[in-house]
C-alpha positions as CSV (number, residue, x, y, z in Angstrom):
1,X,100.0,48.2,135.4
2,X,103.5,48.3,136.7
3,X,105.7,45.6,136.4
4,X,107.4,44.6,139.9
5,X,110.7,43.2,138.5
6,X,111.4,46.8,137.2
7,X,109.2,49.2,138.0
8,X,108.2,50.6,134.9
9,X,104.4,51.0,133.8
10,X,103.5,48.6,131.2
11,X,99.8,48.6,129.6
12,X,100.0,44.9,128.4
13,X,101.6,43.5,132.1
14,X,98.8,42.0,134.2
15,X,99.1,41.0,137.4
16,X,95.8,39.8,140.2
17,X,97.0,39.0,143.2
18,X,93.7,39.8,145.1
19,X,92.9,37.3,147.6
20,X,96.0,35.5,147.3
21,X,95.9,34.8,143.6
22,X,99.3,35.1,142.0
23,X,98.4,35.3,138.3
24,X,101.0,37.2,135.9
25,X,100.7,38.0,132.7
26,X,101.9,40.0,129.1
27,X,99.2,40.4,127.0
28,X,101.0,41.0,124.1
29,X,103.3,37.9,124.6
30,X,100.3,35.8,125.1
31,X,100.3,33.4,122.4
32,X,104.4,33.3,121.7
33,X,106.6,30.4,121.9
34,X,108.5,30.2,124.1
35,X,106.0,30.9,126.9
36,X,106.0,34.4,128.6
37,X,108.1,34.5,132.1
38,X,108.4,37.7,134.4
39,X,112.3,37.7,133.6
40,X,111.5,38.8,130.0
41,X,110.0,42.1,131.1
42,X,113.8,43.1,132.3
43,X,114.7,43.4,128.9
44,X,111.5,44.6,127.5
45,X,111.4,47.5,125.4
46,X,107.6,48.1,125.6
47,X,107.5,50.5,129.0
48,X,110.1,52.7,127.2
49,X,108.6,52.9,123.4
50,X,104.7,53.9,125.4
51,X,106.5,56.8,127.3
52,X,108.1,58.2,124.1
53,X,105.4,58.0,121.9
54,X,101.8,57.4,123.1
55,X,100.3,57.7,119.9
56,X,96.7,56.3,119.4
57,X,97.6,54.7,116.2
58,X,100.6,52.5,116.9
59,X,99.7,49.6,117.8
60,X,103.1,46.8,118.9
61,X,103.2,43.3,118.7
62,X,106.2,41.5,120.3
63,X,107.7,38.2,120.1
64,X,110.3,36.7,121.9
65,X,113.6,35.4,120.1
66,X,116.5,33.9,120.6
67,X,120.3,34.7,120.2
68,X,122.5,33.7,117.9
69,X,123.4,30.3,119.5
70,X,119.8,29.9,121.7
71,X,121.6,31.2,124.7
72,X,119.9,34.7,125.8
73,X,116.2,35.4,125.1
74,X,115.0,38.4,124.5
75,X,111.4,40.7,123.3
76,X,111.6,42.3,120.3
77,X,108.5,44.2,119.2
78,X,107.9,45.6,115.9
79,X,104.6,48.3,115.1
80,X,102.4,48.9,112.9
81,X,100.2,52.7,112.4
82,X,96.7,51.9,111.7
83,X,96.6,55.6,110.2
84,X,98.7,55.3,107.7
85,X,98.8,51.6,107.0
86,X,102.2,51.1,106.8
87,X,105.0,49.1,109.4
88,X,106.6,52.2,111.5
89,X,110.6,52.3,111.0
90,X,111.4,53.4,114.6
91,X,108.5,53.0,117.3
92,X,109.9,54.9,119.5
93,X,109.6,58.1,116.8
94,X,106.5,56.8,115.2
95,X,105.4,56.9,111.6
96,X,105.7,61.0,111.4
97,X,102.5,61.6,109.8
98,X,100.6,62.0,112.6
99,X,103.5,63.6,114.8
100,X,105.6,65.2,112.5
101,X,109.2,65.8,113.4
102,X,110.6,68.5,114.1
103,X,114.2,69.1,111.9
104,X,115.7,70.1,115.1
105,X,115.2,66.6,116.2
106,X,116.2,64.7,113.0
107,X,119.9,63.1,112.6
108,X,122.5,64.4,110.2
């Protein structure tokens, strides 16, 4: 669903605003502490890791932490491939077994 602070396409944003019902929510911030808001999805990294790598495996899981001195909040989301069984490095590349890389695309 797309996210109307920024635009992007998000598959854990909900939003049901039919009939006048204003209900919002990030299903993958759920159950975090501090409680979602809309402003976190400004910062969010999710829209951009699911249109790099839309692999079936990957599944993310976010929290939402705080700065150094509580100040700025912000979503950090860590992932996980079900394929392999192991915590992927980099989502937005993914584990490489299942999508290998390519050495053209690989840093020196």
């Amino acid at each position: 669903m797309r996210v109307p602070t920024t635009g992007k396409e998000c598959p854990y944003f909900y939003g049901d605003y039919h009939r006048g019902k204003h209900h919002e929510e990030c299903r993958l911030l759920k159950k975090s502490n501090p409680p979602w808001e809309l402003k976190y999805c400004i910062s969010c990294p999710v829209p951009e890791i699911t249109r790099a790598n839309a692999c079936p495996h990957m599944i993310l899981s976010g929290a939402i932490k705080s700065s150094l001195f509580g100040l700025k909040k912000r979503v950090v989301v860590s992932a996980y491939c079900t394929k392999t069984l192991q915590d992927v490095e980099n989502p937005y590349l993914g584990c490489s077994e299942c999508h290998p890389i390519i050495d053209l695309f690989k840093e020196a």
